[in-house]
C-alpha positions in Angstrom: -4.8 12.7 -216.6 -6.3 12.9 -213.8 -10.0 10.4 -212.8 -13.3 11.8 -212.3 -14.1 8.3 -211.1 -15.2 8.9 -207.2 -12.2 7.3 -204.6 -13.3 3.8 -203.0 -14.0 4.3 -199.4 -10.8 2.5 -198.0 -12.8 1.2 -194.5 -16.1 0.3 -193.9 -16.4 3.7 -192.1 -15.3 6.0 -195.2 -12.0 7.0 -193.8 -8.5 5.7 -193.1 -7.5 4.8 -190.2 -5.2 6.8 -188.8 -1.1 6.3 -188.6 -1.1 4.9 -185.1 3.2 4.8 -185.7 3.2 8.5 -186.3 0.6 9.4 -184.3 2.7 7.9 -181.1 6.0 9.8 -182.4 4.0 13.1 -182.7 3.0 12.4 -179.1 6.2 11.6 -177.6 7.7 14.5 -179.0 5.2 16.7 -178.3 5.6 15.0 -174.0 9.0 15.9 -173.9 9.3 19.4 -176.0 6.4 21.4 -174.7 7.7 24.0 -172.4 11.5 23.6 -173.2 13.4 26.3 -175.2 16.3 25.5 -177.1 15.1 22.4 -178.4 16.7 19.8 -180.8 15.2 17.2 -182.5 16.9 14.8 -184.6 16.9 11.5 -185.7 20.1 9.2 -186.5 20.8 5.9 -188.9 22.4 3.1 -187.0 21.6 -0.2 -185.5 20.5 -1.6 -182.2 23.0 -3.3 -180.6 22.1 -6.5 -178.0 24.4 -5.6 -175.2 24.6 -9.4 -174.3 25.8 -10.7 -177.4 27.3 -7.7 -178.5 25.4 -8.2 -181.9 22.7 -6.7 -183.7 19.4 -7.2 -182.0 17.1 -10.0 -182.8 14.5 -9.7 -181.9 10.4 -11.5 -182.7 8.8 -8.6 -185.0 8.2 -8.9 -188.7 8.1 -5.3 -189.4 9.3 -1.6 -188.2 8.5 -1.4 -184.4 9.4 1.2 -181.1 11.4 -1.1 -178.9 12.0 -0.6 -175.3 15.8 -0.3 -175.3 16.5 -0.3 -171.7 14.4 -3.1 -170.9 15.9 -5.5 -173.7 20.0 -3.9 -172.8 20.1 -3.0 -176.0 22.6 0.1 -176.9 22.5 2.3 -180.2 25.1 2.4 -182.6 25.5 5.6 -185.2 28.7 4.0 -187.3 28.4 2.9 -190.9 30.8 1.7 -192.8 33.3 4.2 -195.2 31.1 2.9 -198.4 28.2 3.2 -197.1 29.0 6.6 -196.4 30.3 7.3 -199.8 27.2 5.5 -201.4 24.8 8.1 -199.3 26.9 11.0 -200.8 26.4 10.0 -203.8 22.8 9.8 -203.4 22.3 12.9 -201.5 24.2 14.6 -204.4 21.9 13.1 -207.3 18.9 15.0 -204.7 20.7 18.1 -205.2 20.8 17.7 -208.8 17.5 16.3 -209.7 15.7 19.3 -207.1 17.5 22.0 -210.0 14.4 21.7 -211.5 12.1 22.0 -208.9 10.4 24.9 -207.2 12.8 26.7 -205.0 10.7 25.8 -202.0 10.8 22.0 -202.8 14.7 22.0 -204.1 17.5 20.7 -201.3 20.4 22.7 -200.5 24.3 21.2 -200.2 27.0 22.6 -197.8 30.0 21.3 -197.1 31.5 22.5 -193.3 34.4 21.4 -191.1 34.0 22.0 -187.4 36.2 21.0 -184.4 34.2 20.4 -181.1 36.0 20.9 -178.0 34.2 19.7 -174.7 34.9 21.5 -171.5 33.6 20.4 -167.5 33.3 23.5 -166.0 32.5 24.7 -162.5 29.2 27.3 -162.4 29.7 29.5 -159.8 26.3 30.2 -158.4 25.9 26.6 -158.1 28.8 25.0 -157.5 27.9 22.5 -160.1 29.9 20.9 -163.3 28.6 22.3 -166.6 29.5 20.4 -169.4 30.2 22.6 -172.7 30.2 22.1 -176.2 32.2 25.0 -178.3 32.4 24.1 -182.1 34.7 26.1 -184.3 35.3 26.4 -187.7 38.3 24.5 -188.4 39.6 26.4 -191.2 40.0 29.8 -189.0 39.3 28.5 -185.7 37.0 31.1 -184.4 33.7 30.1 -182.9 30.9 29.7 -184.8 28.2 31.9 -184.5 26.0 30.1 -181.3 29.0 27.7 -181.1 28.6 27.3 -177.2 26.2 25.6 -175.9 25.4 23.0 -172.8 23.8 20.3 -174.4 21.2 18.2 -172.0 19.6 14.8 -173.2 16.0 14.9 -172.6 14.8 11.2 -173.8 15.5 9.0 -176.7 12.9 6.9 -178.9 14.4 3.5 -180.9 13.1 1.9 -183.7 13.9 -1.4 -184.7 13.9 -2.0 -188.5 14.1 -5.9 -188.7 13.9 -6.3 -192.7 16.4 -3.3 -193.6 20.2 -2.5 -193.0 19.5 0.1 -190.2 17.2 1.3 -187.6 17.5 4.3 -186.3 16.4 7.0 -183.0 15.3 10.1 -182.5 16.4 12.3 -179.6 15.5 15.2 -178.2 17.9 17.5 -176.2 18.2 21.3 -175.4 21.1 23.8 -176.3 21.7 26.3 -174.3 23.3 29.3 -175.6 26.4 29.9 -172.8 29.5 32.6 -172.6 32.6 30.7 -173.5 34.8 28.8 -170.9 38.2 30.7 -169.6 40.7 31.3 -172.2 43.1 28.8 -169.9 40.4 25.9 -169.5 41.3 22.5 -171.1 39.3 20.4 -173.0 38.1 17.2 -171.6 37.6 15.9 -175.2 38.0 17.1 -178.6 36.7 15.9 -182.5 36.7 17.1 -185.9 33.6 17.3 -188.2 33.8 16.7 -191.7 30.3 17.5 -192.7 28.0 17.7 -195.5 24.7 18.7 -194.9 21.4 18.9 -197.4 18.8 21.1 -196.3 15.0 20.5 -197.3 12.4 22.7 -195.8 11.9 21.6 -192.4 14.9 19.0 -192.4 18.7 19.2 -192.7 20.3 15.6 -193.6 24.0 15.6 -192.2 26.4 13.6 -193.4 29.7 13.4 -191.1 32.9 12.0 -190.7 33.8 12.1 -187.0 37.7 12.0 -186.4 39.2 11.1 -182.6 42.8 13.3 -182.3 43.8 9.5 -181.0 42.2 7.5 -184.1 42.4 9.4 -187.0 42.9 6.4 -188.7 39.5 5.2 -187.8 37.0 7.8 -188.8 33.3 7.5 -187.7 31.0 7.9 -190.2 27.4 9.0 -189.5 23.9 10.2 -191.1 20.9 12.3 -189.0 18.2 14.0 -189.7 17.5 17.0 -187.6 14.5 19.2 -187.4 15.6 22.9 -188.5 13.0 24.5 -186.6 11.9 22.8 -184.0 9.6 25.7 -182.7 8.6 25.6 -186.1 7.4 22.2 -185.6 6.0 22.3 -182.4 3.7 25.7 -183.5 1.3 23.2 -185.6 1.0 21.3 -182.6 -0.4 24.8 -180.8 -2.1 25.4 -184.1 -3.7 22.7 -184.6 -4.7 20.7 -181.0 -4.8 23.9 -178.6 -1.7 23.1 -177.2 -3.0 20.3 -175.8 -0.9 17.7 -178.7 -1.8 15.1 -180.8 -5.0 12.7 -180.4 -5.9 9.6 -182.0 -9.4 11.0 -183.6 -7.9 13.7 -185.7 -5.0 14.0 -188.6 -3.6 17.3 -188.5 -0.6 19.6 -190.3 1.3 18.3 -187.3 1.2 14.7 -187.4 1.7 14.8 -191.2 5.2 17.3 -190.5 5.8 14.2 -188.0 5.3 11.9 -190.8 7.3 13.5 -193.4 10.5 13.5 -191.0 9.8 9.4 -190.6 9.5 9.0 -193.9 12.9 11.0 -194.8 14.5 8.9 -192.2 12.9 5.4 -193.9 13.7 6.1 -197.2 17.5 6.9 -196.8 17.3 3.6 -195.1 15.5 2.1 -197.7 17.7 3.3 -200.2 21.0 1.5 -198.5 19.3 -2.0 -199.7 20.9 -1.3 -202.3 24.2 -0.5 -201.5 25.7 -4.4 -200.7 
């Protein structure tokens, strides 16, 4: 049952305050998407590494903070260990189960795929330049994938340090260029496979990958990231709702709150892995 019983006022002034964490995210990816096409946005699980002790960073915060990663030499690390990675299947499959029930709009969606990546340096013609491609193929019949070749450009990188939990994570933003395929001749400068399982909720597609090195097949990486599904989708509230002009700090809007949502995603499935020791 819900209370007729009017809300306390949770401020002095009658309204929240607003989400000055989320707020700056919203910001920063706003900065460095608008005006790019072929955006992607995603956010990975790892842990901040101090480059001097080659440890995890320590660092004099009490509590979930953006750290200035260059200026402390500190390096991100995507691993996690082969349970942890089972234990986050697990998980992710009791979603899939549980969201049965739900609306179809609200239930999450499993797929299992296995890709090989094969990166090429090649030399553009007009410019004379190296252009470094990415062509992904299913491994099961080795033909591309549909948009399988891309050049893949790192725009910026946010890191958040999570002192009292097992990982902190960063987002990233690049762009993905649709490109022709290299020569049938060319060699690849590097090659992985892609074990991945991937759940799908609205806006947000939670991969969950086993990376394999032809040289280290023994020693899988295993990896968790949240990417945006639409990024244009994303940044359309942000056209919506401020004039194109982004976030402020005087109004909440749809965008900060689809902002939100993707932190909290990320912070929960962190959460959740207190309880996987």
């Amino acid at each position: 049952m819900v209370s007729d019983a009017p809300r306390e006022a949770r401020s002095i002034f009658g309204v929240d305050a607003l989400d000055e964490f989320a707020v700056y995210v919203a910001d920063w990816i706003w900065g460095h998407c608008n005006g790019l096409a072929n955006v992607e946005i995603e956010a990975k699980i790892g842990t901040l590494v101090d480059r001097n002790t080659d440890e995890r960073l320590r660092f004099p915060v009490l509590t979930e903070t953006i750290i200035d990663a260059k200026a402390l030499g500190v390096r991100f690390e995507s691993n996690m260990s082969m349970e942890q990675h089972r234990r986050y299947n697990l998980l992710l499959n009791e979603l899939v189960s549980y969201s049965g029930n739900l609306l179809s709009s609200e239930q999450v969606q499993y797929s299992h795929k296995k890709e090989i990546d094969a990166f090429y340096d090649e030399r553009d013609d007009e410019t004379g330049k190296t252009v470094h491609l990415r062509v992904t193929r299913d491994a099961n019949t080795s033909e591309i994938k549909p948009n399988g070749v891309v050049r893949k450009q790192r725009i910026a990188d946010l890191n958040i340090y999570s002192p009292n939990r097992p990982f902190d994570f960063r987002i990233s933003i690049n762009t993905e260029t649709p490109m022709p395929p290299p020569p049938e001749n060319s060699v690849p400068s590097f090659v992985r496979e892609k074990n991945r399982l991937s759940y799908t909720h609205q806006n947000s597609q939670t991969d969950l990958t086993q990376v394999s090195l032809p040289k280290r097949r023994d020693e899988p990486l295993h990896e968790l990231e949240v990417e945006v599904r639409d990024p244009m989708q994303l940044l359309q509230l942000a056209y919506d709702t401020k004039d194109g002009s982004g976030s402020t700090d005087q109004v909440w809007t749809p965008y900060e709150d689809a902002v939100l949502v993707l932190l909290n995603t990320i912070r929960l499935l962190i959460r959740n892995a207190d309880s996987f020791s």
